[in-house]
Structure formats: structure tokens, C-alpha cells
N, C-alpha and C positions, 0 to 999 in steps of 0.2 A: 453385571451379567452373572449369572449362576453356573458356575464350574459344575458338570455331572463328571464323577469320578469315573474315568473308562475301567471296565475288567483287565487284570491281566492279560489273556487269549488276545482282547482286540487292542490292547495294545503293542503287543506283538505282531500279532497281523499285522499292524498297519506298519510299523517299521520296517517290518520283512516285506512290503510291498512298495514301500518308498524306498529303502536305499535299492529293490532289486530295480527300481525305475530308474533310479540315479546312477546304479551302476552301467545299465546299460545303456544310459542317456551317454557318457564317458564311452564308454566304448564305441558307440559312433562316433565321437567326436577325436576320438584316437585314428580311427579307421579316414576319417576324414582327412586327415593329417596325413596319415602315412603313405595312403594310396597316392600316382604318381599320375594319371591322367583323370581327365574329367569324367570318361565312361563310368573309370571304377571307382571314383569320389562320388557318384550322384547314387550309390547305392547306398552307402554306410548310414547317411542321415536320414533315408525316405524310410527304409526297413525299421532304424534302431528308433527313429520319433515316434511312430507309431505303437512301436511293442514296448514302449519308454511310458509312452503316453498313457497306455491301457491301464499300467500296471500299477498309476498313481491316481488312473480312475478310482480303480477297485478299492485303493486306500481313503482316497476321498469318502468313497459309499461309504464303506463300514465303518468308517469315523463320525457322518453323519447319522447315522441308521444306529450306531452305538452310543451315540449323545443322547437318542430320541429327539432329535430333530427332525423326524422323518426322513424319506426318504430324497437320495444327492441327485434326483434325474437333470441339474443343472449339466451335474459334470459328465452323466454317461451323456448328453448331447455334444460333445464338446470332444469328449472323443470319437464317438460316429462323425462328426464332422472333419477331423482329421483323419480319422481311418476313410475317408471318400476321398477327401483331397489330394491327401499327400502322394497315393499314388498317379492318377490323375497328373496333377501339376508335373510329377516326374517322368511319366510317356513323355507330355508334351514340348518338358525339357530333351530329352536324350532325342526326339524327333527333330525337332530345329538344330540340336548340336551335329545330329547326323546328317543331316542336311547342308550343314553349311562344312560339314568336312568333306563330304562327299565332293559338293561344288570348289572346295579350294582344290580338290585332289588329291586328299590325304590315304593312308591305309586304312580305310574301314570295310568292317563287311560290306556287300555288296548290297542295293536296294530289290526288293522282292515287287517294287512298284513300278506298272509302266508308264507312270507320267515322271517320273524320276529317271534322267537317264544314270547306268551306272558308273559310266568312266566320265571323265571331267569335259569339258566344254570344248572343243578343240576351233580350232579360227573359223571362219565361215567361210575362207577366200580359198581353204586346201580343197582338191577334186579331188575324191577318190578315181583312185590307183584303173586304168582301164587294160583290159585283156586284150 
């Protein structure tokens, strides 16, 4: 294989755009760690993959695009594919977690939906209370 010597400039670019990816990849994974419930864990990983993601796109391209191998549209697919999903998958999450806290009868906010009742399930056999 024929090594093309990268420029100074995109070699720097593209470090400063991988460790800033790696940094931040860490930094969710910190956040992930330290928060204490699942609310505020489902946030660290969905935000920080994405802008983790981006930012090792970009390094991809200009490593490509600085080789003359043409252009990386491999990898800006790959991140639109993640920047759709992830948040996406993460409604869907935090919707069934809500859902089934609601239904055990935990502290959460209250639901804005009227096929969801908002206080938990109470017996079938209790009558309401008559005047």
C-alpha cells in the first residue's frame, strides 16, 4: 500500500478531532457511572455518542479527503444513522421506563396522556366513597 504523507494542518485536525471525540466519548461514560437513577443515566450516553460520534466523523473525512482517497461518505452515513437513532431509541426507552414506574407507583412526573392513568392501579373491589 502506498503511505501519502498527510500535511501537518490535517494531521492535527484530525488528532484534535479524535481525542476531542474520545474525550467526550469518556465523559459520558463518567456521567454514566456517576448519575444515581436511570432517568438521569439514559441521558449521558444518548447526548455524548452522538456528539462523540460526529466528531470522529469529521476526522474520518479529512483523513480520507487528505489521503486523496476521495471522499469518507461511508462514514458521514454512519453518523446520520446514529444521529436518527439514538435519540429515537432513547424516547422509546425513557417512555416504557415511565410507564412502568408510573404502573409500580413510583415518584415520577405525572403522565400528560389520557389513556395512561396517572396514579397507580388501585383494587377493583374498593367503591368510591358515597355522599
Amino acid at each position: 500500500m502506498n503511505e501519502v504523507p498527510l500535511p501537518l494542518w490535517a494531521e492535527m485536525l484530525i488528532a484534535a478531532l479524535v481525542l476531542g471525540g474520545a474525550t467526550i466519548a469518556l465523559l459520558g461514560s463518567l456521567g454514566l457511572l456517576r448519575l444515581k437513577s436511570y432517568f438521569e443515566r439514559v441521558h449521558a450516553p444518548s447526548i455524548i455518542a452522538t456528539m462523540g460520534c460526529w466528531l470522529i466523523m469529521w476526522a474520518t473525512f479529512v483523513f480520507f479527503t487528505a489521503t486523496g482517497q476521495g471522499l469518507a461518505l461511508h462514514a458521514l452515513l454512519i453518523a446520520v444513522f446514529i444521529a436518527v437513532t439514538v435519540p429515537i431509541t432513547t424516547i422509546f426507552l425513557m417512555r416504557a421506563a415511565l410507564f412502568r414506574a408510573r404502573r409500580a407507583g413510583r415518584d415520577v412526573p405525572p403522565s400528560v396522556s389520557r389513556i395512561v392513568p396517572n396514579e397507580p392501579q388501585q383494587a377493583e373491589t374498593e367503591e368510591a366513597p358515597k355522599n
